[in-house]
C-alpha positions in Angstrom: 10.7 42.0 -48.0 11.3 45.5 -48.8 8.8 46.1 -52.0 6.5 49.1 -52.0 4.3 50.2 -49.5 1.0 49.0 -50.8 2.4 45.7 -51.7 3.6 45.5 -47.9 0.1 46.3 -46.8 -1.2 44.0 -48.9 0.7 41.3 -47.4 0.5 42.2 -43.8 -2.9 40.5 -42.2 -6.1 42.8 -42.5 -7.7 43.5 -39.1 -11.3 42.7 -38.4 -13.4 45.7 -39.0 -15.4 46.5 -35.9 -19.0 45.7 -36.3 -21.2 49.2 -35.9 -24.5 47.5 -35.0 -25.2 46.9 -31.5 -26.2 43.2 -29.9 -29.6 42.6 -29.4 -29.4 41.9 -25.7 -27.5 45.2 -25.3 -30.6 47.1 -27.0 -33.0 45.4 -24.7 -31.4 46.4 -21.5 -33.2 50.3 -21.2 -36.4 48.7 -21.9 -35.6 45.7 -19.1 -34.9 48.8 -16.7 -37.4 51.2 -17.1 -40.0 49.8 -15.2 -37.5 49.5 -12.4 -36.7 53.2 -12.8 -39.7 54.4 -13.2 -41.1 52.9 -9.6 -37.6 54.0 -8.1 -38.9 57.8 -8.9 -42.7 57.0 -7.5 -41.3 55.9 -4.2 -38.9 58.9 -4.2 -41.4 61.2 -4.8 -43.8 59.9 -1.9 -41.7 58.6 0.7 -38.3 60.1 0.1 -36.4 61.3 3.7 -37.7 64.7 4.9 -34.9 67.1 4.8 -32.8 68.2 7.8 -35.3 70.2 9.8 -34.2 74.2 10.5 -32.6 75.1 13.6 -33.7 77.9 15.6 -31.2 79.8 15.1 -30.5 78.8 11.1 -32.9 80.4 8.3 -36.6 78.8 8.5 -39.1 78.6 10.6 -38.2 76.7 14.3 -38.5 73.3 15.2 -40.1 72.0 18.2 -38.9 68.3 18.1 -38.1 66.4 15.2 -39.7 64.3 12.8 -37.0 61.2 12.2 -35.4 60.5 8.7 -38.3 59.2 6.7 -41.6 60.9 7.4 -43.9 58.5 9.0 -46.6 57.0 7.9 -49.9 59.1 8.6 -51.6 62.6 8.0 -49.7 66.0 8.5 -51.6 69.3 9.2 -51.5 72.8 9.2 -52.5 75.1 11.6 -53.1 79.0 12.4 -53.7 79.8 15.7 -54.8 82.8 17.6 -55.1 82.3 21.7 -56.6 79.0 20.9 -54.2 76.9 23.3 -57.5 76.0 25.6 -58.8 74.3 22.3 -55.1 73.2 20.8 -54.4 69.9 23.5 -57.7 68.1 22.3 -57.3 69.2 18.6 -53.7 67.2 18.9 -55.0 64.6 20.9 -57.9 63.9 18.8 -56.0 63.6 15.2 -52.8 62.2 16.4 -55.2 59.0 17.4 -57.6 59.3 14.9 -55.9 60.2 11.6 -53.7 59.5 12.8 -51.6 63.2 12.8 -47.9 62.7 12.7 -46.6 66.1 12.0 -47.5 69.7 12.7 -46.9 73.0 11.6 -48.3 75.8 13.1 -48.4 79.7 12.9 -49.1 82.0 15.4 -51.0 85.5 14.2 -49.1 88.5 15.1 -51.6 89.8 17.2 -52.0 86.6 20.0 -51.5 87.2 23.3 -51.0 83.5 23.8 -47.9 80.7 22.3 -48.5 77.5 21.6 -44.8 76.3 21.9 -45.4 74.9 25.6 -48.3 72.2 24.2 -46.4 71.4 21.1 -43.3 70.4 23.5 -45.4 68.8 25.6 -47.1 66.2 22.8 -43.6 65.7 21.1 -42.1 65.3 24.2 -44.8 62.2 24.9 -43.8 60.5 22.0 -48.1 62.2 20.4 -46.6 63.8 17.5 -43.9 62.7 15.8 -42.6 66.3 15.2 -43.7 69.9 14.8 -43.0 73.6 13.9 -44.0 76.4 15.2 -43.6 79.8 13.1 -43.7 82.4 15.1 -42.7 85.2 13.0 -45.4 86.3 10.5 -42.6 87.2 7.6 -41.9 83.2 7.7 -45.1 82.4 6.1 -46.7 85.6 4.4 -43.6 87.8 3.8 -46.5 89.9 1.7 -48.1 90.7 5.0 -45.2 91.8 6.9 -44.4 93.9 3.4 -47.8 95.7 3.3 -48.0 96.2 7.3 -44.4 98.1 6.9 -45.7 100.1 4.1 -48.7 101.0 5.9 -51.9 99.6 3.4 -55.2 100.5 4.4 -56.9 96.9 4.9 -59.3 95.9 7.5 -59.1 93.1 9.9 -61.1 90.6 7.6 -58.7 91.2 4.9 -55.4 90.8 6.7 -56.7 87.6 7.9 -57.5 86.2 4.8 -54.2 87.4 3.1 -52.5 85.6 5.9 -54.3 82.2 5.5 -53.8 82.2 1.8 -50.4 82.8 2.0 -49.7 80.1 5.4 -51.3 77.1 3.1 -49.2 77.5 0.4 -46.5 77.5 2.4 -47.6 75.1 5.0 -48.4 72.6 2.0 -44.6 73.5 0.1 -42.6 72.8 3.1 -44.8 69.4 3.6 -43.9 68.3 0.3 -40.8 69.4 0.7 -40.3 66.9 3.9 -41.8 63.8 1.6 -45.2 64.2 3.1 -48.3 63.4 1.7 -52.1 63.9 2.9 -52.5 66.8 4.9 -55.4 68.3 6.9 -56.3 72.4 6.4 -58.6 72.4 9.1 -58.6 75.0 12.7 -59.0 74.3 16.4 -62.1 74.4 16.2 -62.7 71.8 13.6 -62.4 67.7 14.1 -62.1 65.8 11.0 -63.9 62.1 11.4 -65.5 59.6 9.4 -69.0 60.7 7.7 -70.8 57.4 8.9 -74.1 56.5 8.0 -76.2 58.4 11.2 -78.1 56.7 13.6 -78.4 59.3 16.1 -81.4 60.6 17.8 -84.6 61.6 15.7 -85.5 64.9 17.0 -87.4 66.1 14.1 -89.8 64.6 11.3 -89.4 65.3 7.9 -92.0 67.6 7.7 -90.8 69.4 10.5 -87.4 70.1 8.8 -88.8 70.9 6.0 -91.3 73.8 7.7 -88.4 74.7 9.9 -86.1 75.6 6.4 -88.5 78.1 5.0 -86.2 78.6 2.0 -85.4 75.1 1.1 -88.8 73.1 1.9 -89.1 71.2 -1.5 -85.4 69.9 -1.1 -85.3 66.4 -0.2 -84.2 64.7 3.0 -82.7 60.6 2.5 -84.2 58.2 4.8 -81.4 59.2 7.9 -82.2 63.1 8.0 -79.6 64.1 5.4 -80.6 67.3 3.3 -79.9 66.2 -1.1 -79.6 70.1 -2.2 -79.2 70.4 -5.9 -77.1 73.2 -5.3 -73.5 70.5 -4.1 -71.0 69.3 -6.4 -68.4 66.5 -6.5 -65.6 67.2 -3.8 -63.0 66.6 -6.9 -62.3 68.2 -9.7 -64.2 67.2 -12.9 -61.3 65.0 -14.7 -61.3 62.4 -11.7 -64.9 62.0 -12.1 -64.4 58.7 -14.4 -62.9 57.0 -11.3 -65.1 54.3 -9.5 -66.1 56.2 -6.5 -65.8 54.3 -2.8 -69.2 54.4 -0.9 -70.3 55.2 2.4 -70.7 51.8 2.8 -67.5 51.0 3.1 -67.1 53.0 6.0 -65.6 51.0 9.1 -68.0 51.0 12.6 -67.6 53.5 15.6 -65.9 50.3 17.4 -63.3 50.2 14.9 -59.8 51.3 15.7 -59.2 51.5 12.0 -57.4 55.2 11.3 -58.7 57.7 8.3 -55.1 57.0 6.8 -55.9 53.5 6.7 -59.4 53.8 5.0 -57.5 56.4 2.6 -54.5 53.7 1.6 -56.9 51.1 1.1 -58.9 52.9 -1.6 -56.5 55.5 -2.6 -57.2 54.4 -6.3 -60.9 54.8 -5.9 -62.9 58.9 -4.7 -62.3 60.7 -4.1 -58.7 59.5 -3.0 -57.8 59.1 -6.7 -57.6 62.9 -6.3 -54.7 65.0 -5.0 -57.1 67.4 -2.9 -60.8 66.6 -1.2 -63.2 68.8 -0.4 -64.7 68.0 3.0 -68.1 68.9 4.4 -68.7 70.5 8.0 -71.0 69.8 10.7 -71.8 73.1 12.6 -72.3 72.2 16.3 -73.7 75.0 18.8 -73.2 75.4 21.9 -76.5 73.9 23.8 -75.6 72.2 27.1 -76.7 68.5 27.6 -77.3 66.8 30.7 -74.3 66.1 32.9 -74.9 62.2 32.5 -75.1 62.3 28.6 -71.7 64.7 28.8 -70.1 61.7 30.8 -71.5 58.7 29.6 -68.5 56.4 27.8 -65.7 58.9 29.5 -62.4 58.1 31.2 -62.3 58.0 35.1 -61.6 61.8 36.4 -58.3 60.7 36.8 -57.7 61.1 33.5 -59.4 64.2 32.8 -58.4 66.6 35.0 -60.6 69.5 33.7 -63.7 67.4 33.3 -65.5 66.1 30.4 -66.9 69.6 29.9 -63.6 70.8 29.2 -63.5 68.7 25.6 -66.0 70.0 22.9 -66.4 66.9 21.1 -67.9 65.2 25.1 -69.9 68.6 25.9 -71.3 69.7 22.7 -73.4 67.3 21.0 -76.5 68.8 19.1 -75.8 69.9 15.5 -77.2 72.1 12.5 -79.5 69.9 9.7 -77.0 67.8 7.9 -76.3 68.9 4.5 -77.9 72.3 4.7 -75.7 75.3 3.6 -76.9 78.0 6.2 -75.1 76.8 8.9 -72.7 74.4 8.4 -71.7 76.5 5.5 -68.4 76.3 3.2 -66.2 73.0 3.3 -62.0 72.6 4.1 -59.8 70.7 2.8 -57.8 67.8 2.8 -54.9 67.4 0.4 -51.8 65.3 -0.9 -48.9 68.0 -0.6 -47.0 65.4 -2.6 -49.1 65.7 -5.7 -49.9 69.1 -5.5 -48.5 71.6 -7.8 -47.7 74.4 -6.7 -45.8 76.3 -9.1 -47.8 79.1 -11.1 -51.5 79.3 -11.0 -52.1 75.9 -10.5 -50.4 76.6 -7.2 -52.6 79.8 -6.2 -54.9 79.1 -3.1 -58.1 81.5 -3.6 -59.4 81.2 -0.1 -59.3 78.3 3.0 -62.3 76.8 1.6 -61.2 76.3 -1.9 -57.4 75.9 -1.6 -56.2 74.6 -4.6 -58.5 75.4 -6.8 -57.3 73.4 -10.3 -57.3 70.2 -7.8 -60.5 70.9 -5.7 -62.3 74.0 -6.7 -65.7 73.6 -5.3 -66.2 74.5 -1.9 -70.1 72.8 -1.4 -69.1 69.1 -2.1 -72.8 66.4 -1.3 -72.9 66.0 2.6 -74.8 63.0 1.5 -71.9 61.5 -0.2 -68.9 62.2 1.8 -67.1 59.4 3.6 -65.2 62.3 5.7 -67.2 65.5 7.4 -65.6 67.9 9.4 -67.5 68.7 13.1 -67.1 72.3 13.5 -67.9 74.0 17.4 -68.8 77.1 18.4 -67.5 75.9 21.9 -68.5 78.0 25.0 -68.6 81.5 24.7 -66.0 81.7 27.4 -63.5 80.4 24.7 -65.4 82.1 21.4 -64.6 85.3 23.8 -61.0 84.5 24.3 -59.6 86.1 21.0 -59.3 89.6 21.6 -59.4 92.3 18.8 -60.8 89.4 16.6 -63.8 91.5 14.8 -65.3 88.4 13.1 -66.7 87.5 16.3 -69.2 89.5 18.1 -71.9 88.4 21.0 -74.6 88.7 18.5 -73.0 86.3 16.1 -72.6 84.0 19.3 -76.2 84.5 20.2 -77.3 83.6 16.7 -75.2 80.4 16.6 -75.3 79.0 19.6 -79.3 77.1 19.7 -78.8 74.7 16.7 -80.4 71.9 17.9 -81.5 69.8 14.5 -80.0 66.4 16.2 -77.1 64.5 18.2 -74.8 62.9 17.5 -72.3 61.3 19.7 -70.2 59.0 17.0 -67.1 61.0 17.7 -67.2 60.3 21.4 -64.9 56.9 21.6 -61.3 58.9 20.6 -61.0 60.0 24.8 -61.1 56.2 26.1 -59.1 55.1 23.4 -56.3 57.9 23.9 -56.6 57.0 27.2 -55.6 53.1 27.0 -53.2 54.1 24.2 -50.7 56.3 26.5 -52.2 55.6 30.2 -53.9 57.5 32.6 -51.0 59.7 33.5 -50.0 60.7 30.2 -53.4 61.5 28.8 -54.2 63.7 31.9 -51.2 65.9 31.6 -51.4 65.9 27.7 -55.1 66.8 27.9 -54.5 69.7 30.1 -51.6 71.0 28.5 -53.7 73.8 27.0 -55.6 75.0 30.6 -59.0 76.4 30.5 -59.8 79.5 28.1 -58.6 83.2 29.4 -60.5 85.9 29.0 -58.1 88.3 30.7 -58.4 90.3 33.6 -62.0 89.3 34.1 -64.9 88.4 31.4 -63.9 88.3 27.6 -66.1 91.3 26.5 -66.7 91.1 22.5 -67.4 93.7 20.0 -71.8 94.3 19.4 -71.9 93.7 15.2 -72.4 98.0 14.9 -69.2 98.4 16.8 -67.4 95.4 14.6 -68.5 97.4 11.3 -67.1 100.7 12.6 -63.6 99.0 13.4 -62.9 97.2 10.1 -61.2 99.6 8.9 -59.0 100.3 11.8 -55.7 98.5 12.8 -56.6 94.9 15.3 -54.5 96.1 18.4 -56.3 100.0 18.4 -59.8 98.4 17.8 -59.6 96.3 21.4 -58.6 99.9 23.3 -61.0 102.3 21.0 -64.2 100.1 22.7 -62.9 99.5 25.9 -64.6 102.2 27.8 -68.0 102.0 25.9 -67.8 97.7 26.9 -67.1 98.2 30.4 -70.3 99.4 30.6 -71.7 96.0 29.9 -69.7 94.4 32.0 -73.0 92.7 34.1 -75.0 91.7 31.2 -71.7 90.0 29.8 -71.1 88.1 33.0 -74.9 87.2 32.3 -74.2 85.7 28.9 -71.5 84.2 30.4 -72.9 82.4 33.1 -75.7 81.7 30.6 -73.2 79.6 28.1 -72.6 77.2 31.5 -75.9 76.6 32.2 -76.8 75.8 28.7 -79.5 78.6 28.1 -80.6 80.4 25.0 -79.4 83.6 23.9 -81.3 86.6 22.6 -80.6 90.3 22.2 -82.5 93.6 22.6 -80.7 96.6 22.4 -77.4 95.0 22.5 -77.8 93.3 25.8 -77.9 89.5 26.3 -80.9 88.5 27.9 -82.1 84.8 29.1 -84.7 83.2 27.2 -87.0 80.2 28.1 -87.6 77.6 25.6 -91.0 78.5 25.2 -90.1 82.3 24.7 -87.3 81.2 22.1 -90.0 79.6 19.9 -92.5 82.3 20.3 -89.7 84.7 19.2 -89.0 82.2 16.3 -92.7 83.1 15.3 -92.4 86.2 15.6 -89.5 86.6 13.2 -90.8 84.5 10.7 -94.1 86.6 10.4 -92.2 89.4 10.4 -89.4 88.1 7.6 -93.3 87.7 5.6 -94.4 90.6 5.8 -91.1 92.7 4.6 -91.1 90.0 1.7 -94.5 91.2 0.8 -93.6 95.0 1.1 -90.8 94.1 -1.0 -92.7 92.3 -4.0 -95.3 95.2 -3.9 -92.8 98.4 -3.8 -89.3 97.1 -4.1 -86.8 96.7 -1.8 -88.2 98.1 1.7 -86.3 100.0 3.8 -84.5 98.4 6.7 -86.6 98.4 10.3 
């Protein structure tokens, strides 16, 4: 019993070494699981609960309203606004039916006279938009701006405003990702996004007609419903989606259909241009020619519902549009974009301009009208509303003047969204909502705009001096304002000589057209003969 040491080990019973290898089944579990996992992050990463919004009085911008614990499902936007409110309750009304919007943020440029918080409140309070912020303070969404104001930087007007949009959708898009959203509209009050459906409105013009009316683009083909086929328009994706089967207009769903864009997006959102994180969306420019009282009204709610009239909603008064597809007027696209599969850190993230956001995503800015299955109807609206944004040097009454007789066709597909909001929240409701916003302000009397030579000389000069530097030379003008004015209700043409608005009949307005395209000959010839000819 007591021998040595390794003869007592040696009797004592050896314990089982411990196998190092490790069971099959256990080796098998990781791969079992990472399908599960791997899902768990996708739906994290798209519908994960939006974080607690700011308080008012916390850091961040303020919240009117809130948007519940998961975001909902639908399309968020993002919106700068500038004494727009008379525009702001049918820009709501019209995409929280039809996209349907569920969430808003918007940011109010320092110089507005006007704040949108009363409208927001109103359509949260109605149950419209699920939630919305307001950001009222210009160093909560371009802190840049705020920096180079305080430090005194020589910009003009035109520059400010760009740095500020550049700066609001990166910010805009961040904090919607940052909530769980998803698509998002980068769009202004102006602008109505809608289905692109295959037209079948009113034939004003032949082909050949179109084709001698666009002196620059006459061998550029027109498809059979009017569209202009430029060779100069790109894919509304960027290039490494372009593999993807691509959904057509085809597929599109019928003006009668209740079906949202949201819908029409989730149901091909693995085909185009859906496959893609941002889409490029062409515009329809729409002036601001009147049409007859009975075409304004036809398909309308009762008065009841609209207080203000069916003239008091762009997408019932205006109806006749620039040539579909053509650059000159309908110019650059916007853009629509999934915040949640956008990257935003480094220059992937860099926005280069409202037109072509994110440009590693969607960097071409004149997508095919021909192909799009969304369009984006832009108005001029009245000039009492155009006029309503003071110290605003982009606009001026010859710009107006210029814009406001496109008249290449009509189009009425976008009509249906009134009755429908209507029968969605009731007579009552819709009427309040609708008139949330009032009627545009021109202040103390007519809205008087800069003439283009007086919009040049203020460029350069701060937004709330430029407004007071003209005041006295515009008051001047005051009657042949108040005639432009009351020329933009009657649904007259505009024309200019010596910075006056004058009436024009339709007869005169296509003898002028004449007129300038002989003339437009004859300085091309000077030019081809002795170079560039000096301006008339």
């Amino acid at each position: 019993m007591h021998g040595s040491g390794a003869t007592r080990a040696t009797s004592l019973p050896r314990r089982p070494r411990r196998s190092t290898s490790t069971p099959l089944f256990f080796k098998c579990i990781p791969l079992l699981l990472l399908p599960i996992i791997l899902q768990f992050r996708s739906v994290l990463r798209t519908s994960s609960p939006s974080r607690p919004p700011h308080s008012a009085s916390g850091a961040g911008p303020p919240v009117v309203g809130s948007g519940g614990a998961a975001p909902p499902k639908g399309i968020s936007g993002c919106l700068l606004i500038k004494d727009d409110n008379d525009r702001l309750s049918e820009w709501i009304a019209y995409h929280a039916l039809t996209l349907p919007m569920r969430f808003l943020i918007v940011a109010v440029d320092p110089d507005a006279r006007q704040s949108p918080r009363d409208v927001l409140d109103a359509y949260v309070s109605a149950g419209v938009l699920s939630g919305a912020e307001l950001w009222e303070d210009e160093g909560q969404y371009c802190p840049a701006c705020a920096a180079r104001l305080a430090e005194g930087a020589d910009e003009s007007a035109l520059e400010k405003h760009e740095r500020r949009q550049i700066h609001f959708i990166k910010n805009c898009v961040k904090r919607h990702r940052e909530a769980g959203r998803t698509w998002t509209a980068l769009i202004d009050t102006d602008e109505f996004l809608t289905f692109n459906r295959i037209p079948a409105d009113k034939r004003k013009w032949t082909e050949e007609k179109r084709r001698g009316a666009l002196r620059r683009e006459r061998k550029i083909p027109f498809n059979e419903y009017g569209e202009m086929m430029p060779k100069v328009c790109v894919n509304d994706t960027a290039e490494e989606y372009t593999d993807i089967p691509r959904t057509p207009r085809t597929a599109l769903p019928p003006p009668e259909s209740d079906a949202t864009l949201y819908d029409f997006i989730m149901e091909h959102a693995r085909e185009l241009p859906f496959a893609s994180p941002c889409v490029n969306v062409p515009r329809l420019f729409f002036g601001s020619l009147e049409s007859d009282p009975s075409e304004v009204s036809a398909g309308a709610p009762p008065p009841s519902a609209l207080p203000l009239g069916s003239r008091a909603l762009s997408t019932l008064r205006f109806r006749h549009h620039a040539v579909k597809g053509q650059w000159d007027w309908n110019r650059y696209s916007k853009a629509l974009v999934d915040a949640s599969r956008i990257n935003l850190q480094g220059d992937r993230g860099a926005v280069a301009n409202p037109h072509r956001t994110f440009h590693d995503f969607c960097p071409y800015a004149m997508p095919c009208y021909h192909r799009a299955l969304f369009r984006v109807q832009h108005y001029l609206g009245s000039y009492e509303s155009y006029a309503s944004r003071t110290n605003y040097v982009l606009r001026t009454t010859e710009k107006y003047a210029l814009l406001a007789n496109r008249d290449q066709g009509e189009d009425d597909d976008i009509r249906p969204w009134v009755s429908r909001f209507v029968r969605k929240h009731g007579p009552a409701v819709a009427s309040s909502l609708l008139a949330a916003g009032g009627v545009a302000d021109g202040g103390s009397g007519p809205a008087i705009l800069f003439s283009q030579a007086e919009a040049k000389a203020k460029k350069k000069v701060n937004g709330r001096n430029a407004r007071t530097a003209v005041e006295g030379a515009a008051a001047d003008d005051g009657s042949t304002v108040a005639d432009g004015v009351a020329a933009a209700k009657e649904g007259k043409g505009f024309g200019f000589k010596n910075s006056e608005i004058i009436l024009l009949t339709q007869a005169e307005m296509t003898a002028k057209k004449k007129v300038t395209r002989k003339s437009a000959k004859n300085r091309a010839g000077v030019r081809g003969v002795g170079g560039a000819a000096a301006d008339d």
